[in-house]
C-alpha positions as CSV (number, residue, x, y, z in Angstrom):
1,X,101.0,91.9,86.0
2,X,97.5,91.4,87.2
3,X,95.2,93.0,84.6
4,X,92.2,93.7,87.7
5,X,91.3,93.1,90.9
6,X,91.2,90.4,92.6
7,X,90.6,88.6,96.2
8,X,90.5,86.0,99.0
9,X,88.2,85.3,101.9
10,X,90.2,85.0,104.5
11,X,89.9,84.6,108.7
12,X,88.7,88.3,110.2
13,X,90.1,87.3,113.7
14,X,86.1,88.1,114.2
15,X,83.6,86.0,114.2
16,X,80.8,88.7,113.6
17,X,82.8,90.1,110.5
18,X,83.3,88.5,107.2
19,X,87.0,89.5,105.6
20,X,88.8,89.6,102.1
21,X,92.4,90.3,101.3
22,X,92.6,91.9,97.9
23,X,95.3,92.9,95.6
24,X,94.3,96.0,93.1
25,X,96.3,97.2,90.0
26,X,97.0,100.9,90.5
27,X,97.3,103.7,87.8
28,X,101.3,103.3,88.3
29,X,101.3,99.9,87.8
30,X,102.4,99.0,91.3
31,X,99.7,96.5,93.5
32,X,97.8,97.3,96.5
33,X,97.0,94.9,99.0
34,X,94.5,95.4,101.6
35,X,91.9,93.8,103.7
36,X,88.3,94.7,103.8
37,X,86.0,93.2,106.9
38,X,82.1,93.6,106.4
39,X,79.6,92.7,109.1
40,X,78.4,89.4,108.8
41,X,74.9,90.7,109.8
42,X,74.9,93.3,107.0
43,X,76.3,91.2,104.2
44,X,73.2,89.5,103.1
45,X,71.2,92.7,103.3
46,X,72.0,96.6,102.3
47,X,75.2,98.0,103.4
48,X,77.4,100.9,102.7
49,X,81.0,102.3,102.5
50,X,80.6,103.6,106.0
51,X,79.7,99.6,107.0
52,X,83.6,98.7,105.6
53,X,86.7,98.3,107.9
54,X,89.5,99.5,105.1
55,X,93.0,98.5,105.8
56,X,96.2,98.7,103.7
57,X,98.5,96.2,104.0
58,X,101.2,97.3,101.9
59,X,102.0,98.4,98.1
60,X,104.7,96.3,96.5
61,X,106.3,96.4,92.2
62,X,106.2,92.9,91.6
63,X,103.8,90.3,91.8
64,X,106.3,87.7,93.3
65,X,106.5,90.5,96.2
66,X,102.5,90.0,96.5
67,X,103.0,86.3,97.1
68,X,105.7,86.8,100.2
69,X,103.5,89.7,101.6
70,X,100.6,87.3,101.6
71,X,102.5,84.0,102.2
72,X,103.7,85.9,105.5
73,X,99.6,86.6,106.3
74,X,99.2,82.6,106.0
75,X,97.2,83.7,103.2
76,X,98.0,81.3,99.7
77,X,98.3,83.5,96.9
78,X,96.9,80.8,94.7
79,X,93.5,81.1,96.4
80,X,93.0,84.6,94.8
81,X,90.2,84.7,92.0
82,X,87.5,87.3,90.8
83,X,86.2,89.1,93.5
84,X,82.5,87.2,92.8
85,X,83.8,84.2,93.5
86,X,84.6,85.0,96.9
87,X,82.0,87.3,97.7
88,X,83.6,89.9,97.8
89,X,81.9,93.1,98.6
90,X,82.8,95.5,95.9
């Protein structure tokens, strides 16, 4: 099991947003995956919660379930890393 979060830039579909997938560890053990998109022209300045496009993919048990759910997005599970690495807005 994944012992925190972690995340991947990936393609928004927008060019005027900036998108992550993200896989968390929840209280139950189980792994949500979702996608956050961020304004491009609000991620080098001050943004907030309200700024953040939220969107849950799916919740799986097993970590090899993680890697078909994101294999199907054309996302490579190997690319996911700390969330500073990537950006990632937390």
């Amino acid at each position: 099991m994944l012992r925190g979060l972690v995340s991947a830039r990936v393609d928004s579909g927008d060019p005027s947003y900036l998108s992550w997938i993200f896989v968390q560890v929840l209280n139950d053990d189980r792994l949500r995956i979702s996608k956050v998109s961020v304004p491009k022209s609000l991620v080098d300045g001050c943004f907030g919660e309200a700024d953040i496009s939220r969107e849950v993919i799916g919740v799986v048990s097993e970590i090899s379930e993680v890697d078909s759910l994101l294999s199907s997005l054309g996302v490579d599970p190997d690319s996911l890393e700390e969330p500073w690495k990537n950006e990632f807005p937390l």
